[in-house]
C-alpha positions as CSV (number, residue, x, y, z in Angstrom):
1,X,72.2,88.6,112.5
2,X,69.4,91.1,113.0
3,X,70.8,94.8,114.0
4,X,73.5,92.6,115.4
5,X,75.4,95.5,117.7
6,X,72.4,97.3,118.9
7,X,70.4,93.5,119.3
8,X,73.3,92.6,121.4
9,X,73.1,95.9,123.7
10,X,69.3,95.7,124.0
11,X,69.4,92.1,125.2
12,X,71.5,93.9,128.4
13,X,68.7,96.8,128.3
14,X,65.1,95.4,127.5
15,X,63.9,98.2,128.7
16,X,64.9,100.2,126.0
17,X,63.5,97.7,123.4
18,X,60.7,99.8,122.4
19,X,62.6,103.1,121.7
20,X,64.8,104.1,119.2
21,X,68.6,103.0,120.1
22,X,72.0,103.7,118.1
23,X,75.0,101.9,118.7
24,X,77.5,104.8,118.1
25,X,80.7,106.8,120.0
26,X,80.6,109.8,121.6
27,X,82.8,111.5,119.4
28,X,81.3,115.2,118.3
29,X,81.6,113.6,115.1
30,X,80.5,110.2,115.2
31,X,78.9,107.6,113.1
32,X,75.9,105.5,113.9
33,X,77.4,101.7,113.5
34,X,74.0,99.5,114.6
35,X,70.4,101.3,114.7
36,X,67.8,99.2,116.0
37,X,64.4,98.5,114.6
38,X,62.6,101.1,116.1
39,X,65.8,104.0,115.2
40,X,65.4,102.8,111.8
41,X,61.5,103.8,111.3
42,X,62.7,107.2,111.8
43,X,65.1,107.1,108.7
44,X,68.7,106.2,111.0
45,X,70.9,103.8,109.7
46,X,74.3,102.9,109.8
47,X,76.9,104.8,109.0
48,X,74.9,108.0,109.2
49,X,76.1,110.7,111.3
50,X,75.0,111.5,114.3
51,X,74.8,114.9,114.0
52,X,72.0,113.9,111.2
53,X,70.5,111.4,113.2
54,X,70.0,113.6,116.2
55,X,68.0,115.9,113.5
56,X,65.9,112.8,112.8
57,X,65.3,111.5,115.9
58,X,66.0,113.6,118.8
59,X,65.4,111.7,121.3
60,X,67.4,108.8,120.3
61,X,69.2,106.6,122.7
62,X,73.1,106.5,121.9
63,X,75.0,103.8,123.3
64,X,78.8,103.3,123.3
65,X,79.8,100.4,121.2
66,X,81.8,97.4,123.2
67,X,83.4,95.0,120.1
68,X,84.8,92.7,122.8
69,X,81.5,91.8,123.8
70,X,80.1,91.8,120.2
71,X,83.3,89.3,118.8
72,X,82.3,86.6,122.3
73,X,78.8,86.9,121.1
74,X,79.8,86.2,117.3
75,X,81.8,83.5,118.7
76,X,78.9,81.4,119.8
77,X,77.3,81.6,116.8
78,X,80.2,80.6,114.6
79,X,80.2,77.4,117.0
80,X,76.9,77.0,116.4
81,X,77.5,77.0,112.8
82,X,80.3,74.3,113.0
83,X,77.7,71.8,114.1
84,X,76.2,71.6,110.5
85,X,79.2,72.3,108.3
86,X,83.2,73.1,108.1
87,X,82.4,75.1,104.8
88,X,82.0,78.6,106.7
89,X,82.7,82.2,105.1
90,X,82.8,84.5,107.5
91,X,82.1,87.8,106.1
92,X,82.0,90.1,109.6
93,X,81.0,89.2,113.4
94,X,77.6,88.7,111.9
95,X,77.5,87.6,108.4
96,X,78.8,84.7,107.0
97,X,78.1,81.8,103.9
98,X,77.4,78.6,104.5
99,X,77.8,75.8,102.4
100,X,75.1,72.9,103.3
101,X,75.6,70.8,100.6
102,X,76.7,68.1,102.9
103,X,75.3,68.8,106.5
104,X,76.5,67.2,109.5
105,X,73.2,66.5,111.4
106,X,71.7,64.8,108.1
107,X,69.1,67.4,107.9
108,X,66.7,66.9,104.7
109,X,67.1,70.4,103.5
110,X,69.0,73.7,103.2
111,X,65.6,75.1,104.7
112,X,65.6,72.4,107.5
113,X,69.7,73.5,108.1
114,X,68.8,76.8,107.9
115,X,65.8,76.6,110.4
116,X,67.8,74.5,112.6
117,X,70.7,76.9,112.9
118,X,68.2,80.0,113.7
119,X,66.4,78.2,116.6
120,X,69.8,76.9,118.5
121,X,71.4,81.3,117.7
122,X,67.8,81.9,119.4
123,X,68.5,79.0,122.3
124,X,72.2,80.4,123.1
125,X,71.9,84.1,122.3
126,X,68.7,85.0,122.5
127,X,68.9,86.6,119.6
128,X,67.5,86.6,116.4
129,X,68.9,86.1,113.1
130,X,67.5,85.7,109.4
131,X,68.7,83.6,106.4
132,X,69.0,83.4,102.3
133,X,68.7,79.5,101.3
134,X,69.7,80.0,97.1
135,X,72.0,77.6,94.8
136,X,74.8,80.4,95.2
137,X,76.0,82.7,97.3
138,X,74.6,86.2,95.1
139,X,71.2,85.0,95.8
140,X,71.5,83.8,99.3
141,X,72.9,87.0,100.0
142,X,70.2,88.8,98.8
143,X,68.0,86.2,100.4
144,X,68.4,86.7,103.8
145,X,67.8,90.7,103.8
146,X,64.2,89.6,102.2
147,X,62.3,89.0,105.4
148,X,64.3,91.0,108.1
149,X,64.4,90.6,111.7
150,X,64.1,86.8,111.9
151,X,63.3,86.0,108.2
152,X,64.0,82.7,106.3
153,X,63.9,83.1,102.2
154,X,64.2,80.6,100.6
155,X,64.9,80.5,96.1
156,X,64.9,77.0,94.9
157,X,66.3,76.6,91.3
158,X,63.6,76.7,89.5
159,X,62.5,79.9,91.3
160,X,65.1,81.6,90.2
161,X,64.0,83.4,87.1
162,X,61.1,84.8,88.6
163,X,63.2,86.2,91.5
164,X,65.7,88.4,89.6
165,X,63.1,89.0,86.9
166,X,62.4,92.5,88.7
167,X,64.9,92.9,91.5
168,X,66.6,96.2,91.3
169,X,70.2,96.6,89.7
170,X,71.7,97.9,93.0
171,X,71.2,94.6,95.1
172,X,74.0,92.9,92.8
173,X,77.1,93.2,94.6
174,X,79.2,95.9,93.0
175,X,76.5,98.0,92.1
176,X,77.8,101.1,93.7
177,X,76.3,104.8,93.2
178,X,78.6,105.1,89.9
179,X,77.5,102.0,88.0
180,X,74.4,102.4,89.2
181,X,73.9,105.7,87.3
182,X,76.1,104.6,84.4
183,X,73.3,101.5,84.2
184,X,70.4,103.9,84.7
185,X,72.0,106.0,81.5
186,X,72.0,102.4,79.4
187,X,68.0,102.8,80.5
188,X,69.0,99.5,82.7
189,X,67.1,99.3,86.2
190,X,66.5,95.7,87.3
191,X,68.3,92.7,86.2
192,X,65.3,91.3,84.1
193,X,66.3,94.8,81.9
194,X,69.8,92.9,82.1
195,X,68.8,90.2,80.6
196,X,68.5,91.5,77.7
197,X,71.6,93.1,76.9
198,X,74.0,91.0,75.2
199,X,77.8,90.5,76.9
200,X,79.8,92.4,74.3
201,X,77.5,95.6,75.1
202,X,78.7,95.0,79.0
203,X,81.9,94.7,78.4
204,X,81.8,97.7,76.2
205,X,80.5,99.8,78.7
206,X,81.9,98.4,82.2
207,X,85.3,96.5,80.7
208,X,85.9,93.0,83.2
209,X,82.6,93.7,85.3
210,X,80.5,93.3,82.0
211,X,81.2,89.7,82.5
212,X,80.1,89.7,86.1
213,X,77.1,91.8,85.4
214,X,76.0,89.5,83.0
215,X,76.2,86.4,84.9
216,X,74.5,87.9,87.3
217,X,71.7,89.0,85.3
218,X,71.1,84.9,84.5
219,X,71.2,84.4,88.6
220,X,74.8,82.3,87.8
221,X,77.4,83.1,90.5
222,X,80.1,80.3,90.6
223,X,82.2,81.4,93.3
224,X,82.9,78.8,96.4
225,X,81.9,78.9,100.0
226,X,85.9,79.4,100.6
227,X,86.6,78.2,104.4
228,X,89.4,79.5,104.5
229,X,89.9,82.8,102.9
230,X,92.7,85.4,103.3
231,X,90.9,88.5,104.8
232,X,90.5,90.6,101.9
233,X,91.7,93.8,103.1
234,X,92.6,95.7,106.2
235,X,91.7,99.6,107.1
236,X,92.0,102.3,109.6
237,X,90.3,105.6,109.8
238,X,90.3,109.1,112.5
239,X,87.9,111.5,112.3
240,X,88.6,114.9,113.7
241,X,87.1,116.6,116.3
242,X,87.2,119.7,113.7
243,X,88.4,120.3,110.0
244,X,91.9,119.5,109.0
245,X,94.0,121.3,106.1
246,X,96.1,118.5,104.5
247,X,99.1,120.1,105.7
248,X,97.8,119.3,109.3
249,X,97.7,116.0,108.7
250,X,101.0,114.6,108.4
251,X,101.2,112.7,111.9
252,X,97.9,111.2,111.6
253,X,98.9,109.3,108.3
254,X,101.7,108.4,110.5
255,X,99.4,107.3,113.1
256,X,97.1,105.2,110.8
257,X,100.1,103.5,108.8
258,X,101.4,102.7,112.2
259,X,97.9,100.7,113.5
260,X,97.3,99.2,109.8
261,X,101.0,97.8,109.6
262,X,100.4,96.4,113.5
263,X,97.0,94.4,112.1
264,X,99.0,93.2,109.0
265,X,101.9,91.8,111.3
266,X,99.4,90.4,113.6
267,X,97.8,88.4,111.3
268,X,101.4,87.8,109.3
269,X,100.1,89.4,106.5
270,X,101.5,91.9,103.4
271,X,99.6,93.7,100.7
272,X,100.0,94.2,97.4
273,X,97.8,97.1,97.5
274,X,97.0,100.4,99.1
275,X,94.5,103.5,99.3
276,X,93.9,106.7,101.2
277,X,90.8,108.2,101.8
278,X,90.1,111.7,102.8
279,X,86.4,112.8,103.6
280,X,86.4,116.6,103.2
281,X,83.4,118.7,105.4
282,X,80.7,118.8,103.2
283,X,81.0,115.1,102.8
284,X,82.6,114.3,99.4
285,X,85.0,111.8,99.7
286,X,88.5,111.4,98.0
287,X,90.1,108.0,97.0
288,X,93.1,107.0,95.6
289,X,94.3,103.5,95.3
290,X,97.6,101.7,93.7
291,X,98.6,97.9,93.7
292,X,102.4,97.5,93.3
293,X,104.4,95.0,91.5
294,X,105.8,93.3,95.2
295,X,103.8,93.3,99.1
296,X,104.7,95.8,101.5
297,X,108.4,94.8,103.6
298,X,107.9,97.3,106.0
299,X,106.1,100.0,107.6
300,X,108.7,102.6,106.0
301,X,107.2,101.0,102.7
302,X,103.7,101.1,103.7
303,X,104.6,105.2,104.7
304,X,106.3,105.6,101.3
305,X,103.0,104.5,99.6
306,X,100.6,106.6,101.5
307,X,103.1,109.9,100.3
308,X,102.9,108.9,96.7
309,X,99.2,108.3,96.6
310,X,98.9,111.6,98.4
311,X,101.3,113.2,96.1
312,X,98.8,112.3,93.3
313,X,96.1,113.2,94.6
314,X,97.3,116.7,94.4
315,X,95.0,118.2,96.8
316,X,94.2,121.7,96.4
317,X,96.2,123.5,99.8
318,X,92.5,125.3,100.5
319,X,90.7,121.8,101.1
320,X,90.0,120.5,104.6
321,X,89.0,117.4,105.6
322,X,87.0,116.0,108.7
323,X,88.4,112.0,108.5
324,X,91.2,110.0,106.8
325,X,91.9,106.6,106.4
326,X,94.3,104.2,105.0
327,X,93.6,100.2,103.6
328,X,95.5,98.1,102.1
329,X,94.5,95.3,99.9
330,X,95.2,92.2,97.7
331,X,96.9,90.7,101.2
332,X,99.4,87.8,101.2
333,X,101.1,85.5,103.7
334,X,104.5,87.5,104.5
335,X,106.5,84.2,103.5
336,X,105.9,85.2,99.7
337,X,106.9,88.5,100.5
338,X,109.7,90.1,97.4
339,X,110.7,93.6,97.5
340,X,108.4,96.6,96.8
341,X,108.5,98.4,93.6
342,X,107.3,101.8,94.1
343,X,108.0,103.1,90.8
């Protein structure tokens, strides 16, 4: 979907269609979460602050997210997409992989599913949306942010090669700021550069990803449309009305292991895994991340964790910190739940 928040706002307001509108809190230090076209020509985007976008754009619109309204709305298009095939991926309320192999309409084409699917979202939402039409799901990706608002790429198979040839590194998925660099050091900038790198040198330099990066770098991504995936991971985050020592901080950990163990019982769900993040004032964020041998039994578990990654951490006492967070990660069905080894 096309700036799906703020799209979904402006449908309500078409009077603010032509000026630049934010979908973010009022919190002193909020987050832009949806900017719409317009924001966006003045450098907004999400997950900028609005502090920073204010600087921007002064005279930018701010409007207070409503995800009720935004998951209804994401329902409707998921029914929509049930009409042409049961292989669905969702990836968030607005993103998702299709498989169209097999299509329920007996559509000639991907394209023609594709095309179909963005005319009926347009009928029932009016709103628009674009799509990637690719042999896998690292190019369709990458596909349907080609031609946005209301774009349809298409890559056909033997179109391939001459796609990638020059596409930059960071579209691959993966490709953080880190490897990004660490690819920029190997004198590596678009996946054509890739190419010509041979496996053992990837692996060398990025261990297990080598292997990814270099599949990628043919335009080979096997992975299935999977239907019916276990959500991935699970996270909650406060940011403070002002900066936080660490030592200030002990009941919102409390807090956040509280609301992340409530989503992981709601969905009858454990996790093997778990990280804290701590984003200090000028910015620079702090991670630290540990899977254990057993999922999570309880909350006092999932509370254990959070003090040993801390622990580890070992955060200077002078730090302070304007958000925190907790995830976990690698989830399970709590039925193959065994006991937690923290040590």
């Amino acid at each position: 979907m096309d700036a799906f928040y703020a799209s979904v706002e402006l449908r309500e307001r078409p009077d603010l269609v032509d000026v630049p509108v934010v979908v973010a809190s009022h919190h002193p230090r909020a987050v832009i979460t949806t900017a719409s076209y317009p924001a966006r020509r003045f450098g907004l985007r999400s997950a900028m602050s609005m502090a920073q976008a204010r600087k921007l754009c002064p005279h930018v619109v701010v409007l207070e997210p409503r995800f009720e309204l935004y998951r209804e709305v994401s329902s409707q298009i998921q029914q929509i997409f049930q009409q042409h095939t049961d292989l669905i991926e969702p990836l968030s309320l607005d993103e998702a992989y299709l498989d169209v192999t097999e299509n329920k309409q007996g559509l000639a084409s991907a394209t023609a599913v594709a095309q179909a699917i963005q005319q009926q979202i347009w009928q029932h939402t009016q709103l628009t949306a674009s799509a990637g039409v690719a042999p896998n799901k690292f190019l369709a990706k990458i596909a349907s942010d080609w031609y946005k608002p209301n774009g349809l790429c298409v890559i056909k198979p033997q179109q391939v090669q001459e796609f990638i040839n020059d596409l930059p590194l960071k579209k691959i998925p993966g490709v953080g700021k880190v490897t990004q660099a660490k690819l920029e050091q190997l004198q590596l900038y678009t996946l054509g550069d890739l190419q010509k790198i041979e496996l053992h040198v990837l692996q060398q330099h990025f261990g297990k990803y080598g292997q990814q990066l270099h599949l990628y770098a043919q335009g080979i991504d096997e992975r299935p449309v999977e239907a019916s995936r276990v959500r991935q991971q699970i996270s909650k985050e406060i940011t403070f009305d002002q900066d936080f020592y660490l030592s200030e901080c002990q009941t919102t950990w409390v807090t956040l292991a509280v609301k992340v163990w409530a989503s992981l019982e709601k969905r009858q769900l454990s996790a093997f895994g778990v990280t804290i993040k701590l984003k200090q004032a000028d910015f620079h964020v702090l991670q630290h991340s540990k899977r254990f041998q057993s999922p999570l039994e309880n909350l006092i578990q999932l509370q254990q964790a959070i003090t040993l990654l801390i622990t580890e951490l070992n955060i200077s006492p002078q730090l302070r910190f304007r958000l925190v967070g907790v995830g976990v990660y690698q989830l399970t069905n709590t039925e193959q739940k065994n006991q937690l080894s923290l040590w």
